[in-house]
C-alpha positions in Angstrom: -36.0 30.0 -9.2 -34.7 27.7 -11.4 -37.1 26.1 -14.6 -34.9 22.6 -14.2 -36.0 19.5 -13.9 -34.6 16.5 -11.7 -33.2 15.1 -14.9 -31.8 18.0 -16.6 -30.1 18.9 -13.0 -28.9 15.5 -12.5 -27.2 15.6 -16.4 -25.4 18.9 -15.6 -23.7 17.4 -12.9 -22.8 14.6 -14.6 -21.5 16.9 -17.4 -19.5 18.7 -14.8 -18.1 15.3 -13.1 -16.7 14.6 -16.5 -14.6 17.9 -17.0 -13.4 17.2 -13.5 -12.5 14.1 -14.6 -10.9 15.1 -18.1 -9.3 18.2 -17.2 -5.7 18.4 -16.5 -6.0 20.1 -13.3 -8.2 16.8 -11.6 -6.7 15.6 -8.5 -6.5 12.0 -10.5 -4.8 11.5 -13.2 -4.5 8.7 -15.3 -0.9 6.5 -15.6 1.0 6.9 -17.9 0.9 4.0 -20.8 3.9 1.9 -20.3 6.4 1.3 -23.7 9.1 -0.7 -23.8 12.7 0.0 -25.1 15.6 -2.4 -25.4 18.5 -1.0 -25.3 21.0 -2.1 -28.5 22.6 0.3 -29.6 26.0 0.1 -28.1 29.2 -1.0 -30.1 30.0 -4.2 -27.9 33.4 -2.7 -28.0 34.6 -5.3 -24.9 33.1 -8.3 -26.2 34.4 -7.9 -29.7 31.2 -9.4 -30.9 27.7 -7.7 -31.2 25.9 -9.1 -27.9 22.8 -8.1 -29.6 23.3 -11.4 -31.5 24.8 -13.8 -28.6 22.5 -16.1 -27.8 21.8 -18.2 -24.6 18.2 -19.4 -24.3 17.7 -20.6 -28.2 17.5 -17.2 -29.9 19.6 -14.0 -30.1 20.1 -11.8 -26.9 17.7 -8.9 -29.1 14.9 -11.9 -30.1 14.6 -13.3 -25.9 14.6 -9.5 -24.4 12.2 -8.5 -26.8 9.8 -11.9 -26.0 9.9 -11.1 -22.2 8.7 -7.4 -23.5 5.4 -9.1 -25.2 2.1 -8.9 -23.3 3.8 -6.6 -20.6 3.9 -3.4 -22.0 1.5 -1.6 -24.2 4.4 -1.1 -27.5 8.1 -2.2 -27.5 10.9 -0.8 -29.3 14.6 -1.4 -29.7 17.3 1.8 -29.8 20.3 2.0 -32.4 22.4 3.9 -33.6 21.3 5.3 -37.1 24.1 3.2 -38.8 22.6 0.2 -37.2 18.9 0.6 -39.1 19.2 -2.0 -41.6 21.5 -4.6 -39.7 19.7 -8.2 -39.9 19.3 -8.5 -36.1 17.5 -5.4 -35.9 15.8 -4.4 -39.0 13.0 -6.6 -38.1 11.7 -4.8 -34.9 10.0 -1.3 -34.2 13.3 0.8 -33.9 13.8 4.7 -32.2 17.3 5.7 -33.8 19.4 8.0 -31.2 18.9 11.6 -31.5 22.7 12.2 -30.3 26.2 10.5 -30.0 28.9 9.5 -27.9 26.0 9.5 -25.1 25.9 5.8 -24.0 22.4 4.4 -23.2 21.1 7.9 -21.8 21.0 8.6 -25.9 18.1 6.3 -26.2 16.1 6.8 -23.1 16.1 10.7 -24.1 15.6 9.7 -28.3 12.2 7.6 -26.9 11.1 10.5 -24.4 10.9 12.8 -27.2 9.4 10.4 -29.0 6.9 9.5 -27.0 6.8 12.4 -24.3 3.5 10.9 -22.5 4.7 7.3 -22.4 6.1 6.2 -19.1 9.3 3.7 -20.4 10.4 0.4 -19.4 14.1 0.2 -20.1 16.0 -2.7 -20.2 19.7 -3.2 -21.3 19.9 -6.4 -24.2 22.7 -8.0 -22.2 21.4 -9.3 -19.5 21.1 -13.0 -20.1 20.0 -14.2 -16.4 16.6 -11.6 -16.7 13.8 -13.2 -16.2 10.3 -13.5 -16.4 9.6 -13.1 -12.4 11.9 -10.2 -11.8 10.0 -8.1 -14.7 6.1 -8.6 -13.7 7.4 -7.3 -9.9 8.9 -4.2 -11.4 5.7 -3.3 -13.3 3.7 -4.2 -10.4 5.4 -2.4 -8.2 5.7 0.9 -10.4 5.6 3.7 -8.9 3.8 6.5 -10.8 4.1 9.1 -8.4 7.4 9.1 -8.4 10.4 9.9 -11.3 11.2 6.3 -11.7 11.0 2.8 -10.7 14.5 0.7 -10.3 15.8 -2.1 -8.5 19.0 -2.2 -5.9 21.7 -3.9 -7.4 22.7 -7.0 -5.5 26.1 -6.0 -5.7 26.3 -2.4 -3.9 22.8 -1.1 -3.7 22.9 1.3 -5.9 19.7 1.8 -8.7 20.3 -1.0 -11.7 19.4 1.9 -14.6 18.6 -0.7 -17.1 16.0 -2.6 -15.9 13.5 0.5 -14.6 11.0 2.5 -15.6 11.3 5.7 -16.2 8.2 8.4 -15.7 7.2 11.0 -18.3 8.1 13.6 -15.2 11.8 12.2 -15.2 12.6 13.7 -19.1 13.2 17.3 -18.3 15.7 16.7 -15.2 17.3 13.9 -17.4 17.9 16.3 -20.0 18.8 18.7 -17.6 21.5 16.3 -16.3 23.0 15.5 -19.9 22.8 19.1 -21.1 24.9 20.0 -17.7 27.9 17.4 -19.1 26.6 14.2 -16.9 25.2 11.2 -18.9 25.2 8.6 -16.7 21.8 7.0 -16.0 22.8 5.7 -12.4 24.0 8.9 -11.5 20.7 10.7 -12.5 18.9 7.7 -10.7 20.7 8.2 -7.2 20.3 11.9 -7.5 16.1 11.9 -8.6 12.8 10.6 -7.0 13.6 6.7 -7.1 11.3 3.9 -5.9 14.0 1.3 -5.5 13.0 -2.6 -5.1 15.4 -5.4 -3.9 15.8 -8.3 -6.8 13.4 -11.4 -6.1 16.4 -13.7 -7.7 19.8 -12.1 -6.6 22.1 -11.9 -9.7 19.1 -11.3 -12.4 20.7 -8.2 -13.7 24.0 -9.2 -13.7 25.1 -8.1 -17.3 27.7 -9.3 -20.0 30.6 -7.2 -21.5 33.6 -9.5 -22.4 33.9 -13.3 -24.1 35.1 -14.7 -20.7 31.9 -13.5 -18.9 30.1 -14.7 -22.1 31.8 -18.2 -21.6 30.8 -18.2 -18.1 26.9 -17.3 -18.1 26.8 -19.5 -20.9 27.9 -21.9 -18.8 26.0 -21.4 -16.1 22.8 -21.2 -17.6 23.1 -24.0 -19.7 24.1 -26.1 -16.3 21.0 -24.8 -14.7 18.7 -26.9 -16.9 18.4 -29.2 -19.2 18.9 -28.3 -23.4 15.1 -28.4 -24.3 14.2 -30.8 -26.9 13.4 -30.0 -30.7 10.2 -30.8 -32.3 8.6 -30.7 -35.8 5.6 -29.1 -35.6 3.1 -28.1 -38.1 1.8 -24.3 -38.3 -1.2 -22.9 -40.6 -1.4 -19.1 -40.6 -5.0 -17.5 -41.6 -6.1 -13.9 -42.9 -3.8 -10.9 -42.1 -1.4 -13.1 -40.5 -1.2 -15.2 -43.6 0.0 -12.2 -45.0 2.6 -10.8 -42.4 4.2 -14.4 -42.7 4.3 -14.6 -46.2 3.2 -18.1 -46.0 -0.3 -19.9 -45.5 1.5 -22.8 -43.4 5.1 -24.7 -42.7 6.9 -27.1 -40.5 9.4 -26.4 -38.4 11.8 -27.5 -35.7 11.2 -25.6 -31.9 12.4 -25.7 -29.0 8.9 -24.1 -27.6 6.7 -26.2 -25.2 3.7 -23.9 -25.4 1.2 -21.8 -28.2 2.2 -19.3 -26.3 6.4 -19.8 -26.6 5.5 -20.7 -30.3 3.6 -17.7 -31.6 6.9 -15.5 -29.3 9.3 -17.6 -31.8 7.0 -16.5 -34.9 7.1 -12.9 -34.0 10.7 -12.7 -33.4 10.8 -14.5 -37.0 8.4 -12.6 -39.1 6.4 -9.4 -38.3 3.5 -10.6 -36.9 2.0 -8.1 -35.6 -1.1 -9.6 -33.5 -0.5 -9.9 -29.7 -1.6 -13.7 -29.1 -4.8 -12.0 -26.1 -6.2 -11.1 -29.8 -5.6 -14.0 -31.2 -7.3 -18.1 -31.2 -5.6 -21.2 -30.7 -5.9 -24.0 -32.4 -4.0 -27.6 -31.6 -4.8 -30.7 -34.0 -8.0 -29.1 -35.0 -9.5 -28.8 -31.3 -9.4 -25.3 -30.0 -6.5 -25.2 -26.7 -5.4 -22.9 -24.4 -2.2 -20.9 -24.6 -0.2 -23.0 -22.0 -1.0 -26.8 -23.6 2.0 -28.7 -24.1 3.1 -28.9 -27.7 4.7 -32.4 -28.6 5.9 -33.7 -31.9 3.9 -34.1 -34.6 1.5 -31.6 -33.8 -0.2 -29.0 -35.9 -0.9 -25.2 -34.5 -3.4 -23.1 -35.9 -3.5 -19.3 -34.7 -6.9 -18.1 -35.8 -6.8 -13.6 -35.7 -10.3 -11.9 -35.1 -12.7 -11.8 -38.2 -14.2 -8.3 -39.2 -17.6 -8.3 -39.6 -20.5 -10.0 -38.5 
């Protein structure tokens, strides 16, 4: 007959609840930490120009699909090309250089994978000016972790749109599969795998960007579809580690932002602030705000990091 007692019983089960729990045989397992990786590593070849750099909402094409990356994924990234390391539009930002050439984007979905094998991966291409903010937080909510990859329909033929999805740890070792075997085209390996496909909630969002006339023309049509924002001085004081990131205790600048929020995205594009602002304190004209107050001119932004210590 046993000698245990009611509690050391009850801590052996709760010992053995936690290996069922931890081991990698459990029915549940944990998702996969979602990254983010902007694709920029192609040689703009079409539009004669690095679309990296074009800009249509008041920074480069890198800088905006980089912002729409903050606060939705756990780490971001961009891919390049190893030539493309030091280039001033890039150098700034966490890169994964391609392990392979002559592959197209494929090269940096497999350079991250290997990378980061137990990272499911947002991908998104960096020419796709209309992408927006609405048609990002329904792709991670509807993420499907069961399955190789989630992707929306394009709302041209239905097919998968391979450059806005996410891609599964699972879907590395049949992608590889596919380029080893001679095919390296991410749509392809999409229609042929285990895709949870979604239908766009604003019809055109993916529509991407190769040539100077299609340039001209979502220029166009995006600065028709509202107004040019207006330009403000505003004053910014930076404190502790971000003092030092910035290189700079404070400044004044002209922005187009309307928010903290849009702000501290313009900073981080700028310098390498590394904070995400859900760490961070806000500060407007000396009076602690929220995130989302309107900024106006003349006004004075303090972002206060945590304090170690106590």
């Amino acid at each position: 007959m046993s000698t245990e007692g009611p509690l050391t019983a009850k801590r052996h089960r709760k010992g053995k609840l936690r290996t069922m729990a931890t081991s990698p045989s459990a029915t549940f397992c944990a998702a996969a930490p979602l990254y983010g990786l902007v694709l920029a590593g192609g040689h703009s070849t079409r539009m004669q120009r690095d679309k990296a750099a074009l800009a249509y909402h008041g920074l480069n094409q890198l800088e905006w699909t980089m912002s729409l990356l903050e606060g939705r994924v756990e780490r971001a990234f961009i891919s390049v090309r190893e030539d493309q390391r030091n280039d001033p539009v890039r150098a700034r930002f966490a890169q994964i250089p391609d392990l392979e050439h002559g592959l197209g984007p494929v090269a940096g979905i497999l350079a991250a994978q290997a990378l980061h094998p137990h990272a499911a991966w947002l991908v998104l291409a960096c020419d796709l000016p209309f992408l927006d903010a609405r048609t990002l937080d329904r792709l991670i909510a509807s993420r499907a972790t069961h399955r190789t990859a989630t992707a929306y329909r394009s709302s041209h033929d239905g097919l998968p749109e391979p450059l806005c999805a996410i891609y599964e740890p699972a879907s590395h070792a049949s992608l590889a599969a596919q380029v080893a075997a001679g095919r390296s085209c991410p749509r392809k390996f999409l229609i042929q795998t285990d895709v949870e496909l979604l239908d766009q909630p604003i019809a055109g969002s993916l529509d991407n960007v190769n040539t100077p006339e299609e340039f001209r023309r979502a220029a166009g049509a995006l600065g028709s579809s509202r107004p040019a924002p207006a330009r403000k001085r505003i004053g910014v004081q930076y404190y502790a580690l971000l003092r030092e990131q910035a290189g700079r205790s404070s400044e004044s600048l002209l922005t187009v932002a309307g928010t903290p929020r849009e702000l501290y995205l313009e900073l981080k594009a700028r310098y390498p602030l590394t904070l995400p602002p859900e760490l961070l304190r806000v500060a407007v004209n000396a009076e602690f705000s929220d995130w989302s107050q309107p900024l106006a001119e003349g006004d004075t932004v303090v972002f206060i990091p945590p304090v170690a210590g106590g």
